[in-house]
Each structure stands twice: as structure tokens, then as C-alpha cells.
C-alpha positions as CSV (number, residue, x, y, z in Angstrom):
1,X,-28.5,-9.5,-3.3
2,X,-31.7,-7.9,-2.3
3,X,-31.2,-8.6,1.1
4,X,-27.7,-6.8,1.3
5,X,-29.0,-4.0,-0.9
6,X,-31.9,-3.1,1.6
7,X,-29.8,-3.5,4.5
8,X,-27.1,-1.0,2.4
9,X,-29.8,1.5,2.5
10,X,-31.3,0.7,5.5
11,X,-27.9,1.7,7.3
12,X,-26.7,4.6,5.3
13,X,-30.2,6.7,4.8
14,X,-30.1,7.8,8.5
15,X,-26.4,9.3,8.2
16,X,-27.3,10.8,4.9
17,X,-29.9,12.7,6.5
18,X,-27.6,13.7,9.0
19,X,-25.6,14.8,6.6
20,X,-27.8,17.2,4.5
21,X,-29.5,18.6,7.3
22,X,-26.2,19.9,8.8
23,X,-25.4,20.8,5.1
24,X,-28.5,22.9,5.3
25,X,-27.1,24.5,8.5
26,X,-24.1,25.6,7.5
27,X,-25.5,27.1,4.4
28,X,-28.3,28.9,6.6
29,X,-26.5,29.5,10.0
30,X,-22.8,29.6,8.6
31,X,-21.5,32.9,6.6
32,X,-18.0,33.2,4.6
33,X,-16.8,35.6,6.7
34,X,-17.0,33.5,9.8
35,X,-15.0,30.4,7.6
36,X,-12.7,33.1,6.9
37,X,-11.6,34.1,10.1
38,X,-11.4,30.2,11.9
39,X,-9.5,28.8,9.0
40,X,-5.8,29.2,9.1
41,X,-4.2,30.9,6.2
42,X,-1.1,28.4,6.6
43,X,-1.8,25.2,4.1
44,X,-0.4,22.6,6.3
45,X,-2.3,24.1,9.4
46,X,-5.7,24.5,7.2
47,X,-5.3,20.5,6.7
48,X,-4.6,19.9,10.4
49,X,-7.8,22.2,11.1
50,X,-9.5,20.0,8.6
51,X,-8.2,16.7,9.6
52,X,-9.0,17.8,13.3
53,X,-12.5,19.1,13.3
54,X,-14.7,15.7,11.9
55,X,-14.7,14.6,15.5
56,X,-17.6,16.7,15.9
57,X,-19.5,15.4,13.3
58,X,-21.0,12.2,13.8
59,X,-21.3,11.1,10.2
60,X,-20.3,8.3,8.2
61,X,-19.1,8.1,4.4
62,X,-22.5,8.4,2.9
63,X,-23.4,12.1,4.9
64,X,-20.0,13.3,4.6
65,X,-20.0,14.5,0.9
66,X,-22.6,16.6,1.1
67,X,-21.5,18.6,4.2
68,X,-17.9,18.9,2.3
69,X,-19.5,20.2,-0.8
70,X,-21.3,22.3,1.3
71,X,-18.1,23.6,3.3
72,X,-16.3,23.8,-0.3
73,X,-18.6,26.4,-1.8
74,X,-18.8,28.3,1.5
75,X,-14.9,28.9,1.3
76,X,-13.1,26.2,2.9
77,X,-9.8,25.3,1.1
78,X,-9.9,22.3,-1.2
79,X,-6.9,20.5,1.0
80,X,-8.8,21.5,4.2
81,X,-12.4,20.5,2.8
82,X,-10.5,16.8,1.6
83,X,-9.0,16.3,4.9
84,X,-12.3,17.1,6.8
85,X,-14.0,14.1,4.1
86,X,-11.9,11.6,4.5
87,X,-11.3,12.0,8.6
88,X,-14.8,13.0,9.7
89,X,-16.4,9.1,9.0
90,X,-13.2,7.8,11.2
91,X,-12.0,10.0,14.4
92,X,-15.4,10.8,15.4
93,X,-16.6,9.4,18.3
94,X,-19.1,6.9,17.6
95,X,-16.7,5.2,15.6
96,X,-14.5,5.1,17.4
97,X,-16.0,3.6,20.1
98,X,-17.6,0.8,17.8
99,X,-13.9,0.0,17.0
100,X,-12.8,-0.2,20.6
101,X,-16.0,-3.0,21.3
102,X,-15.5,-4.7,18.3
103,X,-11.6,-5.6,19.0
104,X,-12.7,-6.2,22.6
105,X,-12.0,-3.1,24.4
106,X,-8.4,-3.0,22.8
107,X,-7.5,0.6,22.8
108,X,-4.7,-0.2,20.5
109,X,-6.8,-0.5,17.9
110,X,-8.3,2.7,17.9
111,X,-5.0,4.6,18.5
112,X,-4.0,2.5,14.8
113,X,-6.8,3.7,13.3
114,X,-7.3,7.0,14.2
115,X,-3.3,7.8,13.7
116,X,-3.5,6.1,10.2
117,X,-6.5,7.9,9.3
118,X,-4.9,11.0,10.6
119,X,-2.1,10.5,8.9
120,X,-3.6,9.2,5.3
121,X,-5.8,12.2,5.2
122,X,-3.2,14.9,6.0
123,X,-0.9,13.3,3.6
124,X,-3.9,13.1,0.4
125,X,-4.4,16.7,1.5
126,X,-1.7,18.3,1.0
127,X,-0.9,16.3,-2.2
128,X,-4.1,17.5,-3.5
129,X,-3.5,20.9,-2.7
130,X,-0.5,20.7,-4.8
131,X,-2.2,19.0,-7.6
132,X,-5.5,20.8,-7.7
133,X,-5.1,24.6,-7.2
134,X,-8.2,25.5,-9.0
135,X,-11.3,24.0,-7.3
136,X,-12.5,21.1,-9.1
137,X,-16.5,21.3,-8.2
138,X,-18.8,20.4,-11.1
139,X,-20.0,23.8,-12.5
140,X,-18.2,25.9,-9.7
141,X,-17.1,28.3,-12.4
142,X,-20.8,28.9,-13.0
143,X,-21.3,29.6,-9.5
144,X,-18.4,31.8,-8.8
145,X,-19.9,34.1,-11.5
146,X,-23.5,33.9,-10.4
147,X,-22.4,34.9,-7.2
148,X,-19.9,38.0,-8.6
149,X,-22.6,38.8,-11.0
150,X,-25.0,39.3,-7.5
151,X,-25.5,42.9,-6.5
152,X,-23.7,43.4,-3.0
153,X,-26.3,44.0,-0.2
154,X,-25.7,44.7,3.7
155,X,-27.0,41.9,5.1
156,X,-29.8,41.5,7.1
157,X,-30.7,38.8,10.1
158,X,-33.7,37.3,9.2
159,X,-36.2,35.7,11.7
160,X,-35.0,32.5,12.7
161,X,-37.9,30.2,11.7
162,X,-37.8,31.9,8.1
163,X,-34.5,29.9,8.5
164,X,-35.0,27.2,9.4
165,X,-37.3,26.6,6.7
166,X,-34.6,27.1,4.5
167,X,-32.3,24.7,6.1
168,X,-35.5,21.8,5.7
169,X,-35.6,23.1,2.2
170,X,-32.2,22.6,1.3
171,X,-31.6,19.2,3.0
172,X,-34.3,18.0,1.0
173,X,-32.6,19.5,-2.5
174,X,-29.8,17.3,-0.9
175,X,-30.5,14.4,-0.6
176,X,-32.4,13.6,-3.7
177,X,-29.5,15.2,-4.9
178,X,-26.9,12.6,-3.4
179,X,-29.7,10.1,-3.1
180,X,-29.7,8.8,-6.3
181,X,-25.9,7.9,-6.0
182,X,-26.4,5.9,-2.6
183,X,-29.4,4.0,-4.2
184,X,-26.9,3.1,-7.2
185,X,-23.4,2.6,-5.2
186,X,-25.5,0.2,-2.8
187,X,-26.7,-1.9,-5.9
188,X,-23.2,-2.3,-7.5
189,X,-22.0,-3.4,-4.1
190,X,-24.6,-6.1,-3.5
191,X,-23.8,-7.3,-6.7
192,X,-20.5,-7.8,-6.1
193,X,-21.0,-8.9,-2.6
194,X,-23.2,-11.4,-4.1
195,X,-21.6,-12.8,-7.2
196,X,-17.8,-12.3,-6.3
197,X,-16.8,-15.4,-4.0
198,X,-15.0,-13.6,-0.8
199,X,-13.4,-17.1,-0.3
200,X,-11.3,-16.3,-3.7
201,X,-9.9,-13.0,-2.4
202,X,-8.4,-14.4,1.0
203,X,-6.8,-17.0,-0.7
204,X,-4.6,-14.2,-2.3
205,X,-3.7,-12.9,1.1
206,X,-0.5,-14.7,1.8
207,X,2.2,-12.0,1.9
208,X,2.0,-8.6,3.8
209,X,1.6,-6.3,0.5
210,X,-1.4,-8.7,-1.2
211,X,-3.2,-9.5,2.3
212,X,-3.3,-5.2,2.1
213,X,-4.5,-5.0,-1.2
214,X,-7.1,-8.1,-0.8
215,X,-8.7,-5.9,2.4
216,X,-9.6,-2.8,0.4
217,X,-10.3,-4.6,-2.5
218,X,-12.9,-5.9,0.4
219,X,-13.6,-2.6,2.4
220,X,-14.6,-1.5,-1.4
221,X,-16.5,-3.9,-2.4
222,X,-18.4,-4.4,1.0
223,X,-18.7,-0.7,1.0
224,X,-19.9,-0.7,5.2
225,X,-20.7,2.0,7.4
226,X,-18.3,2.6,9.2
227,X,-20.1,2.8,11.9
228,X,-20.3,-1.1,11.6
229,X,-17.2,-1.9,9.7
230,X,-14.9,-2.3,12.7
231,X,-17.0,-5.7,14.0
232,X,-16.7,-7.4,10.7
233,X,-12.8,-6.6,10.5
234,X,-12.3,-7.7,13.6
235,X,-14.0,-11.4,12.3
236,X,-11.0,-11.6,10.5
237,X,-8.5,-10.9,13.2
238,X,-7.1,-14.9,12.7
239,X,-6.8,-14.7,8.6
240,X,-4.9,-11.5,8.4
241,X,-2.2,-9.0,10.5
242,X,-3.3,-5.9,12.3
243,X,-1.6,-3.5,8.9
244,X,-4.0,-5.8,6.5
245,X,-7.2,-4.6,8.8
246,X,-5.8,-1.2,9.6
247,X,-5.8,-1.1,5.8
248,X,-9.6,-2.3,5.5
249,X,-10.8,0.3,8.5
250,X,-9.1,3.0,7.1
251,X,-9.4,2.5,3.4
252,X,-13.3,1.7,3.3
253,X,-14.6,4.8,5.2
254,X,-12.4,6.9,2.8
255,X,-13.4,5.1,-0.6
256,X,-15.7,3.1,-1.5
257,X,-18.6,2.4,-4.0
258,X,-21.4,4.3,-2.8
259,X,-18.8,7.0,-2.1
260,X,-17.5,7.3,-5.4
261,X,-20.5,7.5,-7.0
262,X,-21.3,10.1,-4.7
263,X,-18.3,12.2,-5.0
264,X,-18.0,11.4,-8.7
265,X,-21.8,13.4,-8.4
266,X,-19.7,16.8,-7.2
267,X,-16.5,16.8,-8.4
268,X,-14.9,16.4,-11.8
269,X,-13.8,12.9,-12.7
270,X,-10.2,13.5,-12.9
271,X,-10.4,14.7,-9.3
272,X,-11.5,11.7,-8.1
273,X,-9.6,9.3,-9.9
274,X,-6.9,11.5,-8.5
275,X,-8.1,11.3,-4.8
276,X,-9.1,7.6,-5.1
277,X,-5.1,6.9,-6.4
278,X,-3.6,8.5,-3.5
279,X,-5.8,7.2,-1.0
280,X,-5.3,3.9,-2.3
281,X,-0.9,4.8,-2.0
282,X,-1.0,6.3,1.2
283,X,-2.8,4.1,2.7
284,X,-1.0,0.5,1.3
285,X,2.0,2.5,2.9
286,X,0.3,2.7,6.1
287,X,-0.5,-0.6,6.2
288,X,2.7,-2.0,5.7
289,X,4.4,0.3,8.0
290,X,1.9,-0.7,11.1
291,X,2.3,-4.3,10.2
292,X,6.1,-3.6,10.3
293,X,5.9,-1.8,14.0
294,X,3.0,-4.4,14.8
């Protein structure tokens, strides 16, 4: 257990920092106006934007909440913010390309998981937008008044090393701030690495719909990065169909343990039961439907 739990941090501390320190450049560097004017108005286009853009941002599950809480309280739509989160740790590039070494340079692969992640996030997003029109940040009401109560000042450039000071200073706010949630998630998770027999959850795998749900009952439990996720899927290439591990590299870079611990740190509870239901939905529908094409 410690051994796993080390490695757990080991892995994820790097992309956390990652994380807050481009957390702290978009708070320094990034103004509401300039949101305002990239982000469509159009819903549906604000979550394509959103599903679109985390190709530029090599981060995995454990940086990604802090940049999207980040983005949240700079402006971005709620849908667009959710679909930036859950693509960001899949379509970028690194992981991509892990996926397309660890299946043995099978593009096929890749295009599966990319289009499922694709279409899993659009699909959460724009149910969320529906479900969620106020936005469901812990103590965001506080902050909207703090800032209304502030007087309104023509703003001036400051020097930029000023700023950058700021951005140091706010990454480190960060990440003691999600921190503490990584530390935790990767504990639970070696525990139940450790302790829960992964023998006991193939045997359940005999039928498309269980072998779906036994992989991310596994991406969840395993809780990888998922910039490493992709070789230990591909391990189990003889056990289970290609919709069973498109549901395990799609599902576990979305949800996991140290990522709900670290959402459940920014947004109300009942938002993220909420997020973790239809993640869970859309992408068991995925699944099946790629093991049906497949």
C-alpha cells in the first residue's frame, strides 16, 4: 500500500503543479473581458469551444481542477468550463500519444478514445447546463458580492515581474489548496488497490454491460494518470472487448478518487454527485455502442 501510494503522488505532483501555475496565469495574464469576447454566446458552441480547447493543455486529472476553477470564476460558462475538465486530461497530446504506443501504434485506438471522450464530455455538458443554471462553486455567492461590492477602477498594466510574483504566489495558495485532496484520494485508492482482489472484479466481466461496469469500477479505483493509464489497459486487451477498455480510458481520466475528492474541494456536493452520475451514463452508453461497431 505504501508503495502504490508514493508512486500515486510521485506521478500526479508534477501535473498538479502544472496545473496551478497555469491557474496562476490565467488569473494574472488573463482578464474577463478577453474570456468574454473568445467564448461563443451559443451553448452548444461554448461546449464545443470547451471540449475543443484541452489539447493545449498538457494536464492530466489531478491539474485540471484547479485551472477549471480558475477559468469558472474568470467567466467561462459552467457547460464550457465542464467540457474543458473532463476533455483536457484525454485529447491532449501527450496522451494521446501514450495511447497510440501502448496499443502498439494502433491509431484506432486513439480515434476511439478521443471521439468517446469528445463525445461523453459534450453530452455531460450540455446536460449540466440544463441542470445547473446557477453556478455551483463553494462560496461563489460570497465572491460575486465581494467583487460587486469592489469600487470600479480603470485598469492599469503593471510591470510584468510584479506579475509574475503573483502568479508564484497564487500557484502556491493552489496547491496546498488542492493538495490536501490528492494526498487523501491517493491513500483511499491504495487501499483499495491493496485490499480489494482485482482477480474478483474480472471474474464479473462476462457479458458486454458488466465487463463495462467492472473497467470503471477499475479506472476508479486504480485512479491512474492518464498519462500512464493507456499501457495498463492495453494489458488487458485478451480479458476484455475494445467498448469495456474504451470505457476504462475514458471513464478514469474523467472520474476518479483523487478527482472527486478534489472536485468535491470546489464544487457543491450535489454537483458532483450529479456530474459523477452522468459521466458514469454516458459513458456505459459509449461503451456499449463502440463494442457494438467494434
Amino acid at each position: 500500500m505504501n508503495t502504490i501510494f508514493l508512486s500515486m503522488i510521485m506521478e500526479a505532483i508534477p501535473f498538479v503543479l502544472i496545473g496551478v501555475l497555469i491557474s496562476g496565469l490565467i488569473q494574472s495574464f488573463i482578464t474577463e473581458r478577453w474570456i468574454a469576447r473568445i467564448m461563443p454566446r451559443n451553448r452548444f458552441l461554448a461546449s464545443l469551444f470547451g471540449c475543443s480547447v484541452g489539447i493545449l493543455f498538457p494536464s492530466c486529472e489531478c491539474g485540471i481542477v484547479p485551472i477549471t476553477r480558475r477559468l469558472l470564476g474568470k467567466g467561462v460558462p459552467l457547460n464550457a468550463g465542464i467540457a474543458f475538465m473532463l476533455t483536457g486530461p484525454i485529447i491532449n497530446p501527450i496522451v494521446l500519444f501514450s495511447t497510440y504506443i501502448a496499443f502498439g501504434n494502433d491509431w484506432r485506438v486513439v480515434a476511439i478514445r478521443a471521439g468517446m471522450a469528445f463525445a461523453v464530455a459534450l453530452a455531460v455538458s450540455m446536460t449540466i447546463a440544463l441542470l445547473f443554471p446557477v453556478m455551483p462553486l463553494k462560496n461563489y455567492g460570497q465572491q460575486v458580492a465581494a467583487t460587486s461590492e469592489q469600487p470600479l477602477v480603470k485598469s492599469v498594466k503593471q510591470p510584468i515581474f510584479p506579475r509574475i510574483g503573483h502568479v508564484l504566489s497564487h500557484a502556491v495558495d493552489e496547491f496546498f489548496s488542492v493538495g490536501k485532496y490528492l494526498v487523501l484520494g491517493a491513500f483511499i485508492a491504495a487501499c483499495m488497490q491493496t485490499f480489494i482482489p482485482t482477480s474478483s472484479l474480472l471474474q464479473l466481466g462476462n457479458n458486454p454491460l458488466t465487463a463495462s461496469l467492472v473497467m470503471m469500477g477499475l479506472a476508479f479505483t486504480m485512479s491512474l494518470c492518464s498519462e500512464a493509464d493507456a499501457f495498463i489497459a492495453s494489458s488487458f486487451r485478451s480479458t476484455f472487448s475494445m467498448g469495456a477498455l474504451s470505457a476504462f480510458l475514458v471513464f478514469g481520466p474523467m472520474i476518479d478518487i483523487k478527482n472527486t475528492l478534489m472536485l468535491l474541494g470546489t464544487f457543491r456536493g450535489k454537483f458532483v454527485l450529479a456530474l459523477i452520475a452522468l459521466v458514469s451514463v454516458f459513458t456505459l452508453t459509449g461503451s456499449l455502442i463502440v463494442g457494438r461497431i467494434i
